[in-house]
KOLZATI-748885 format. One record per residue (C-alpha): residue number from 1; residue in one letter; x, y, z. Coordinates in nm, 4 decimals, padded with zeros to 6 digits. Example, Ala and Ser with C-alpha at 12.3 -4.5 7.8 and 13.67 -1.06 7.14 Angstrom:
KOLZATI-748885
(1 'A' (01.2300 -00.4500 00.7800))
(2 'S' (01.3670 -00.1060 00.7140))
This chain:
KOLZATI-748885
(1 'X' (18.9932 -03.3179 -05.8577))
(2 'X' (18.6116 -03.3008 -05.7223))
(3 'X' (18.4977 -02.9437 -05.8283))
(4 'X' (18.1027 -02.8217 -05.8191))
(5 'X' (17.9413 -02.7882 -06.1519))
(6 'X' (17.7029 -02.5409 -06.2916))
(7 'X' (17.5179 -02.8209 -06.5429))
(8 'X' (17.3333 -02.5339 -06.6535))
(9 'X' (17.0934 -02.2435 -06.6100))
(10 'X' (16.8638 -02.2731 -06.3003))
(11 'X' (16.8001 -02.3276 -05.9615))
(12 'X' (17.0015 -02.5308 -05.6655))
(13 'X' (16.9102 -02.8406 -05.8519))
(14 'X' (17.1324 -02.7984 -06.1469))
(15 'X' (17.4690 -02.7949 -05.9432))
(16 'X' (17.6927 -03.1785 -05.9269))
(17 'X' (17.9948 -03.2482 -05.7388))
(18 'X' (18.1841 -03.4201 -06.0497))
(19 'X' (18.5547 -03.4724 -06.1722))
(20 'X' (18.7539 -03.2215 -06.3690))
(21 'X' (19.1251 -03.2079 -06.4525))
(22 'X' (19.3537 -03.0357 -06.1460))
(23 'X' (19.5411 -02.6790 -06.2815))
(24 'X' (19.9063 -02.6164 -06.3354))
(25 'X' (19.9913 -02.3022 -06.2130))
(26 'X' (20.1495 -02.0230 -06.4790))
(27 'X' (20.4112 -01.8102 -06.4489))
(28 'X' (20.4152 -01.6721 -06.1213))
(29 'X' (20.1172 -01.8597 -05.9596))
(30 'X' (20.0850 -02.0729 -05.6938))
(31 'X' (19.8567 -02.3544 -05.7001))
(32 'X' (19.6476 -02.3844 -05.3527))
(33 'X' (19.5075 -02.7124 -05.2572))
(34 'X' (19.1721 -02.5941 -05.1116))
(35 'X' (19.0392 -02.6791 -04.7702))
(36 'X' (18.7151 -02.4389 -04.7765))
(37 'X' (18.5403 -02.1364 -04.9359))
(38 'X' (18.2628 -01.9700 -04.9004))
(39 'X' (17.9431 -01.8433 -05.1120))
(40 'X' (17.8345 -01.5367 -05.2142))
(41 'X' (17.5423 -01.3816 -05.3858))
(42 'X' (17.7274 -01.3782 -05.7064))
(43 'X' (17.7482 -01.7265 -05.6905))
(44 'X' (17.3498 -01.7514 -05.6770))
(45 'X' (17.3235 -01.5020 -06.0161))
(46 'X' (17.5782 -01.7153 -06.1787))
(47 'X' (17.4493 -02.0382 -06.0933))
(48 'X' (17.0759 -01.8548 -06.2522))
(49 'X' (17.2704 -01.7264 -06.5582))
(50 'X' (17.2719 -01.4048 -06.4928))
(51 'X' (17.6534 -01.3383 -06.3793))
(52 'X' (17.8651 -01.3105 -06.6484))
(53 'X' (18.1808 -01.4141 -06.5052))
(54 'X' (18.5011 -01.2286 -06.6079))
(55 'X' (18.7177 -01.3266 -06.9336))
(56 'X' (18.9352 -01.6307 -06.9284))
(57 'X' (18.7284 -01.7530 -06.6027))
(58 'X' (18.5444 -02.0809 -06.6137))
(59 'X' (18.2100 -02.0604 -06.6346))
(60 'X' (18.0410 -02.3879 -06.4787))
(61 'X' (18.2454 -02.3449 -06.1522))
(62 'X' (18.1796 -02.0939 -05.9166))
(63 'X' (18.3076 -01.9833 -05.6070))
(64 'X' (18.5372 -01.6344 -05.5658))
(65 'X' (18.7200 -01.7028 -05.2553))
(66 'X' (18.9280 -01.9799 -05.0850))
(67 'X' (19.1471 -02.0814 -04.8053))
(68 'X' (19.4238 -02.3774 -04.8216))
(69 'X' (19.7521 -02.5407 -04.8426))
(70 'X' (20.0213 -02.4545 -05.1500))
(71 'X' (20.0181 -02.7474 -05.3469))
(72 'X' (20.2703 -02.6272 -05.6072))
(73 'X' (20.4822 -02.3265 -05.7054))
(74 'X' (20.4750 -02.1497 -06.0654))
(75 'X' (20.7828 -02.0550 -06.2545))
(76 'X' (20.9009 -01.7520 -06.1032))
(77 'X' (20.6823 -01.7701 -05.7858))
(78 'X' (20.9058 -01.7425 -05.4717))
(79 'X' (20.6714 -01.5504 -05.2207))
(80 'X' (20.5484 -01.8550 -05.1093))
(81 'X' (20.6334 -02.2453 -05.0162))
(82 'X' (20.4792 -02.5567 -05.0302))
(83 'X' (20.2532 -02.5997 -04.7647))
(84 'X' (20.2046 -02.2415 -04.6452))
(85 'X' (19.8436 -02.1612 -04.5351))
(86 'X' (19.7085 -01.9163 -04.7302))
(87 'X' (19.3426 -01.7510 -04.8120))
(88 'X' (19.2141 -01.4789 -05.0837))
(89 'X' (18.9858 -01.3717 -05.3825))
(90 'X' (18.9966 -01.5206 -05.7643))
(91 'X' (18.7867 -01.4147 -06.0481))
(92 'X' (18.5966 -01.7488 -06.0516))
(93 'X' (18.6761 -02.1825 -06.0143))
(94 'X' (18.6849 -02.1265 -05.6353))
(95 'X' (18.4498 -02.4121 -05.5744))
(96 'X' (18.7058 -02.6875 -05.6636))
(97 'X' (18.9623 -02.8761 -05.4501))
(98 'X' (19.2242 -02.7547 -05.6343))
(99 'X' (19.2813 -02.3539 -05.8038))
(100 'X' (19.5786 -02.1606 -05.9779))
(101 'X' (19.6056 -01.8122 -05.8269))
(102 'X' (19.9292 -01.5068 -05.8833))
(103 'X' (20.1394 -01.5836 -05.5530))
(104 'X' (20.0460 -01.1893 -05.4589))
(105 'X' (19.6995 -01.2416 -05.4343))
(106 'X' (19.7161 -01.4497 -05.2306))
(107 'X' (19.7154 -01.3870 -04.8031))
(108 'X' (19.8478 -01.5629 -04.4851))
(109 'X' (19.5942 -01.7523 -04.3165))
(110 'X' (19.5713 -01.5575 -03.9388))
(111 'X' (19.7866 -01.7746 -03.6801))
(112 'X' (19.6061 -02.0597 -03.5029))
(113 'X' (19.2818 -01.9909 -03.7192))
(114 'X' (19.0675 -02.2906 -03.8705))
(115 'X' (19.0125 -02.3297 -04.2396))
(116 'X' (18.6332 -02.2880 -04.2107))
(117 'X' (18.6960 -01.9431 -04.0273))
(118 'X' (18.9161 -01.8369 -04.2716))
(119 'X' (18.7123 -01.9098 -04.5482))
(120 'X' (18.5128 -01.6435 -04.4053))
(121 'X' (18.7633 -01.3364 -04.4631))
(122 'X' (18.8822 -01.2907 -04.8053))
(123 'X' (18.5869 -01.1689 -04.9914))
(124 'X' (18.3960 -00.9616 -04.7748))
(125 'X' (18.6563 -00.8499 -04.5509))
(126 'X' (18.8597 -00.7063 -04.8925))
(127 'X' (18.5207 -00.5865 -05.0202))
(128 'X' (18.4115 -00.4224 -04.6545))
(129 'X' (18.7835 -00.2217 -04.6429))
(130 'X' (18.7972 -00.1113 -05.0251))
(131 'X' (18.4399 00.0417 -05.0002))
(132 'X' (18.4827 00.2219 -04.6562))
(133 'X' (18.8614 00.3562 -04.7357))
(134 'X' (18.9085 00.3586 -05.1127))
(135 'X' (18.5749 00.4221 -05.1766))
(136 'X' (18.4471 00.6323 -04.8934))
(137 'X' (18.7384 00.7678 -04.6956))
(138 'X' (18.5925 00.7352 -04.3812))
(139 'X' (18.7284 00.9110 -04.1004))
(140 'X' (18.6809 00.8572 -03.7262))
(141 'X' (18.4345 01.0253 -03.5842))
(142 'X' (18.1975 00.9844 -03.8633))
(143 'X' (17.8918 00.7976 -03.8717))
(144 'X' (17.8416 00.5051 -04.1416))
(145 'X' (17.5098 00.3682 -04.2029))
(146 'X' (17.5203 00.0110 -04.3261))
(147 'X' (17.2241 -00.1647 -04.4465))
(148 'X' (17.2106 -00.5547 -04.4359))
(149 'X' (17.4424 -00.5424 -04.1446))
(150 'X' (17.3650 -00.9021 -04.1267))
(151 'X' (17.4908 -00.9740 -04.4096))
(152 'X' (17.9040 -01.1368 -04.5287))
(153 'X' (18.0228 -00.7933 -04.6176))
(154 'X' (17.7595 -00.5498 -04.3225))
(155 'X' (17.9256 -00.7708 -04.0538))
(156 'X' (18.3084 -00.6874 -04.1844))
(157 'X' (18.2349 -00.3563 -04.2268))
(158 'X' (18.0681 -00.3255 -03.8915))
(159 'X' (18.3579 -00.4194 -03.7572))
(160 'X' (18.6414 -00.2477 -03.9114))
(161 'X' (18.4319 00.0702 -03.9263))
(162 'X' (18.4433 00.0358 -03.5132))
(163 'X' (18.7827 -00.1010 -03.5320))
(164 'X' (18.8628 00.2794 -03.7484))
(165 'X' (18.6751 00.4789 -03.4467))
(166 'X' (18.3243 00.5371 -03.6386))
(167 'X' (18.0039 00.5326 -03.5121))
(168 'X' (17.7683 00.3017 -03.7097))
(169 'X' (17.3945 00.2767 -03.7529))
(170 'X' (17.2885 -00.0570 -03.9170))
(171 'X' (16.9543 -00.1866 -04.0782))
(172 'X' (16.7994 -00.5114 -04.1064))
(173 'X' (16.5165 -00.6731 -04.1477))
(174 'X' (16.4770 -00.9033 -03.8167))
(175 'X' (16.5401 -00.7875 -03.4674))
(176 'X' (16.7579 -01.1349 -03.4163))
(177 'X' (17.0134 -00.9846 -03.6930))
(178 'X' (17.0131 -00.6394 -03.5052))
(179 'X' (17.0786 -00.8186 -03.1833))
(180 'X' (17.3547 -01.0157 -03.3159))
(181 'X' (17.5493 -00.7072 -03.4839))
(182 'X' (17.4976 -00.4815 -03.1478))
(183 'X' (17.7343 -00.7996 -03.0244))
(184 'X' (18.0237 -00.7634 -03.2722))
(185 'X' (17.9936 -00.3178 -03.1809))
(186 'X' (17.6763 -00.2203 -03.3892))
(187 'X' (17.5950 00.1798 -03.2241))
(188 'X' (17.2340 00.1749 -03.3319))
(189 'X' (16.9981 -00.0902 -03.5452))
(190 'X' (16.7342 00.0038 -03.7404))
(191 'X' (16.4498 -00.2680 -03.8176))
(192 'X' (16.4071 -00.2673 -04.1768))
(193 'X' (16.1206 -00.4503 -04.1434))
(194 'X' (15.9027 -00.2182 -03.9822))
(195 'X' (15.8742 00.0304 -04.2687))
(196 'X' (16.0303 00.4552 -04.3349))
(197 'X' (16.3887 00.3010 -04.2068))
(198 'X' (16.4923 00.6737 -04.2919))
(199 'X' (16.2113 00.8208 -04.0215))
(200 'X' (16.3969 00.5650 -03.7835))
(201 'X' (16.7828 00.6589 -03.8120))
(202 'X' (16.6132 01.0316 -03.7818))
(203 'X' (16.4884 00.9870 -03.4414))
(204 'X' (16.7558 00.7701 -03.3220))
(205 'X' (17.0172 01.0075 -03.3717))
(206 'X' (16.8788 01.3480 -03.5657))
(207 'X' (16.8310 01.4294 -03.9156))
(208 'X' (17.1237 01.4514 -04.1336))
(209 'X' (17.3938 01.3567 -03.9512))
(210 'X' (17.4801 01.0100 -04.1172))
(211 'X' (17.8605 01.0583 -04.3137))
(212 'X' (17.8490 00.7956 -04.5082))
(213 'X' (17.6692 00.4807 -04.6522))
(214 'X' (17.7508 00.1202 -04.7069))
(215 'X' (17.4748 00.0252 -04.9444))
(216 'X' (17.4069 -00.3547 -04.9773))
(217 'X' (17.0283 -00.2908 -05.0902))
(218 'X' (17.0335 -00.0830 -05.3581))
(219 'X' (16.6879 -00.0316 -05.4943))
(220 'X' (16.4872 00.2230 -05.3470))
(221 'X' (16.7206 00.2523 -05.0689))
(222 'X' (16.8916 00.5241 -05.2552))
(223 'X' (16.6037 00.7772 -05.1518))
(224 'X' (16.6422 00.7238 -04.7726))
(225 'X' (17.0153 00.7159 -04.8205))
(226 'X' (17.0142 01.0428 -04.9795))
(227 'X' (16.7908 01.1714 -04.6983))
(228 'X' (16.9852 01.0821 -04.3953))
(229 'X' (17.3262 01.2356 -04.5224))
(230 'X' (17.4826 01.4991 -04.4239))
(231 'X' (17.6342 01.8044 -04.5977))
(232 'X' (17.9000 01.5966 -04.8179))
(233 'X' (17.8020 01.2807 -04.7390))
(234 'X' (17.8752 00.9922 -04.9163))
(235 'X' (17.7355 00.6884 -05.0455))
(236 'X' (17.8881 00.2894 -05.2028))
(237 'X' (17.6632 00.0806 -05.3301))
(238 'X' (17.8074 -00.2545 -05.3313))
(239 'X' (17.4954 -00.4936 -05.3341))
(240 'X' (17.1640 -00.5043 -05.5869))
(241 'X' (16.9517 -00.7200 -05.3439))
(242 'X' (16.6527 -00.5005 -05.3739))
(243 'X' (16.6664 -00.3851 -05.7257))
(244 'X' (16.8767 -00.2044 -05.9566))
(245 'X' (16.6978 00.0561 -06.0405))
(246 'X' (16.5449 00.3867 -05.8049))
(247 'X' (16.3754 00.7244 -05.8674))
(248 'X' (16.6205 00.9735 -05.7915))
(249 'X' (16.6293 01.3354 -05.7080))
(250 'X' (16.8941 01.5004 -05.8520))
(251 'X' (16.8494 01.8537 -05.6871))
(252 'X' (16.9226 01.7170 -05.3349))
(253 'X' (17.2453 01.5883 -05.4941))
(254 'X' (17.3579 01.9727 -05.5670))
(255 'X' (17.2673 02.1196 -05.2712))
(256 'X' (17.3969 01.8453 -05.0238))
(257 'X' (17.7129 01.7913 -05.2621))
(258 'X' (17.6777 01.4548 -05.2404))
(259 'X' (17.9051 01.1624 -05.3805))
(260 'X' (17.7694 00.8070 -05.5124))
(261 'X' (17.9924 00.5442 -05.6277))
(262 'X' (17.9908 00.2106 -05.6880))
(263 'X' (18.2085 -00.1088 -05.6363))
(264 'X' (18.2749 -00.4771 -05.7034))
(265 'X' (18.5877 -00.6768 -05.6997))
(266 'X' (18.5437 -00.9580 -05.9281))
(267 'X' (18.6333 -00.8062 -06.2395))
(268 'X' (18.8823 -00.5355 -06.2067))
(269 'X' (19.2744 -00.5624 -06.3246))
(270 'X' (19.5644 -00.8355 -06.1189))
(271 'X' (19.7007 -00.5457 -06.0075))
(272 'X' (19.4155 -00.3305 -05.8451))
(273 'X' (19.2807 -00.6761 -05.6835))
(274 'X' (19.6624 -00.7237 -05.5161))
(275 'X' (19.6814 -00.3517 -05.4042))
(276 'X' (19.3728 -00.3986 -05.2016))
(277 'X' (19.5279 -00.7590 -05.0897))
(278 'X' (19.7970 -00.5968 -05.0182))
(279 'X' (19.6621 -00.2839 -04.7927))
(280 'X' (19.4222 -00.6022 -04.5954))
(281 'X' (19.7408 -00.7776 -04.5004))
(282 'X' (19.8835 -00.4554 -04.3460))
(283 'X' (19.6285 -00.3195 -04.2204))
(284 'X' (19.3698 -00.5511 -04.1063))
(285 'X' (19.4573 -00.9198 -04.1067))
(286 'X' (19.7073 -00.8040 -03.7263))
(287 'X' (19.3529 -00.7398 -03.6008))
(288 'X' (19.2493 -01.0954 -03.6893))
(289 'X' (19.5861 -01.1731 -03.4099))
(290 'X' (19.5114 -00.9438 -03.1777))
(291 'X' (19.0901 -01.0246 -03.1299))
(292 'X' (18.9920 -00.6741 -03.2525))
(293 'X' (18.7864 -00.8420 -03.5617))
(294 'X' (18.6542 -01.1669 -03.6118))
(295 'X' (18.4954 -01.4016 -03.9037))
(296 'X' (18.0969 -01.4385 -03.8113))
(297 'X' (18.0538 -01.7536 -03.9860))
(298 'X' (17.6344 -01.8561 -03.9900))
(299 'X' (17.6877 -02.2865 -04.1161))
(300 'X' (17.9288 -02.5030 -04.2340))
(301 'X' (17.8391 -02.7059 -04.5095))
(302 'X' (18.0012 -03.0181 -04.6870))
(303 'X' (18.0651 -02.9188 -05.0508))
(304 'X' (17.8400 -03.2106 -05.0954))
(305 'X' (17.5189 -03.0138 -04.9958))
(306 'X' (17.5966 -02.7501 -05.2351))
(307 'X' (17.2518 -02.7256 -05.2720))
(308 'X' (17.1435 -02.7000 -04.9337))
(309 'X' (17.3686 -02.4222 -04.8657))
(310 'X' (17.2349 -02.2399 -05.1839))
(311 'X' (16.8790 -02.2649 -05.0504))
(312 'X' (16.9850 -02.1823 -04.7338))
(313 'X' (17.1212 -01.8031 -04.9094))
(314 'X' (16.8407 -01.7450 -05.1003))
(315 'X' (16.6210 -01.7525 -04.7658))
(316 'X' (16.7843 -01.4240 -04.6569))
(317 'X' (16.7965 -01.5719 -04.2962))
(318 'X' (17.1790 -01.5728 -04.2245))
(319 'X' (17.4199 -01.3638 -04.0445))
(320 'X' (17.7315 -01.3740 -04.1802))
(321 'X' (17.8975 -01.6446 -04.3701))
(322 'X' (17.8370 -01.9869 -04.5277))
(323 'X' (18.1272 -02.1992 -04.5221))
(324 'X' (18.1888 -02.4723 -04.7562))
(325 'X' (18.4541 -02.7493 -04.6635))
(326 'X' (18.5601 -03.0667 -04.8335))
(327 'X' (18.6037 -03.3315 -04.6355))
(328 'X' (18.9179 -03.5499 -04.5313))
């Protein structure tokens, strides 16, 4: 099978299209002949060296999500038949024509949907619902503030966070991204761009009255975030785009009772990654069916220009997803 290769530490230039040996699927697996995926920041930090991927997961192949035919069935594995479209999350490898996943990982592509739109679910759509209900419990009627609500995972949580009856205020750093996310429901956008975002979501709808946060940011965000809250607000930071670190008062955390947690999917257990698989399939892939929510997919791109669509992340000048497709 064609898979993409990480030839070693660097930039877009050290990634090849080469050969490698197709998977057998274990007990219980199914093996999913892939039509397209998707990329991710992780992919860009483990393509630099700097993304430790998760034990027994290759190394020189990246890619966490995928969307395809069953190729083959696992001993044991009886959820699913040959042929069956189906779409969903693995630890790492997801960059190959070919993967080995557990059959209940694994999700039914929406009806009448094409591979390059699916492609665009799995990761962010799981990642969007486990940090606004598992990790958040937002309720409707609350207000969410999302920040890159341009990006993969600020567009799916846009959406189901309208879909669940909340208001949301979103930032970004270009008008044209707040234009496009007032399409898909966005309340109120907030141009990163022109400096004291916080001063902004103030006079656009009054001064602590945000319920929750969907951090993508990080960084020094976590100052604004904690300024904008409300009396037990709450806070996930799921992205590290602007830094890791942040000064950080810890008073205001006392007096506003404040919660901050964090969240990524990649490494945690088979069975928390299929109870959130799970929960999506219930809950939000009929949404898919009925209209209510919809993949925002930026570019397509051959697997072939691997490296085009890995310059074309690190610009920061997407909205929404970048598919990657192999080719009949």
């Amino acid at each position: 099978m064609k898979a993409v290769i990480i030839t070693r530490p660097g930039g877009p230039e050290v990634l090849e299209v080469q050969e490698r040996p197709k998977p057998e699927p274990g007990l219980g697996q199914i093996r999913v002949r892939v039509r397209a995926s998707a990329l991710n920041r992780a992919d860009l930090m483990q393509r630099e060296g700097n993304y430790p991927v998760p034990a027994g997961v290759s190394a020189d192949i990246s890619g966490m999500e995928y969307t395809g035919e069953v190729d083959s069935l696992g001993a044991s594995a009886t959820l699913w038949k040959t042929g069956d479209r189906v779409m969903g999350i693995i630890g790492g490898a997801g960059h190959a024509e070919f993967l080995c996943v557990h059959e209940r990982e694994a999700m039914p592509v929406p009806k009448g949907m094409s591979w390059e739109d699916a492609a665009a679910i799995p990761e962010v759509f799981l990642t969007a619902y486990d940090a606004l209900f598992n990790r958040l419990a937002l309720r409707t009627g609350e207000t969410l503030l999302i920040h890159a609500v341009g990006s993969g995972v600020g567009t799916a949580a846009l959406q189901i966070a309208r879909a669940a009856g909340a208001r949301v205020v979103g930032t970004a750093r270009s008008a044209d991204k707040l234009g496009r996310a007032k399409k898909l429901g966005l309340d109120v956008g907030i141009d990163a761009s022109r400096g004291d975002w916080p001063a902004q979501v103030e006079a656009a709808i009054g001064a602590q009255r945000v319920h929750a946060v969907v951090d993508l940011v990080g960084g020094n965000y976590l100052e604004g975030n904690v300024r904008v809250l409300a009396l037990r607000g709450r806070i996930v930071v799921v992205g590290l785009t602007g830094g890791a670190t942040a000064p950080f008062n810890l008073g205001v955390l006392l007096v506003k009772r404040l919660t901050i947690v964090g969240t990524t999917l990649r490494g945690r257990p088979l069975e928390e990654k299929i109870a959130v698989t799970r929960d999506l399939s219930e809950h939000i892939l009929p949404l898919f069916d009925a209209g209510r929510l919809k993949p925002v997919v930026d570019r397509v791109f051959a697997f072939d220009e691997i490296r085009a669509a890995h310059k074309l992340m690190e610009s920061n000048e997407t909205f929404g997803k970048i598919v990657l497709a192999w080719q009949p």
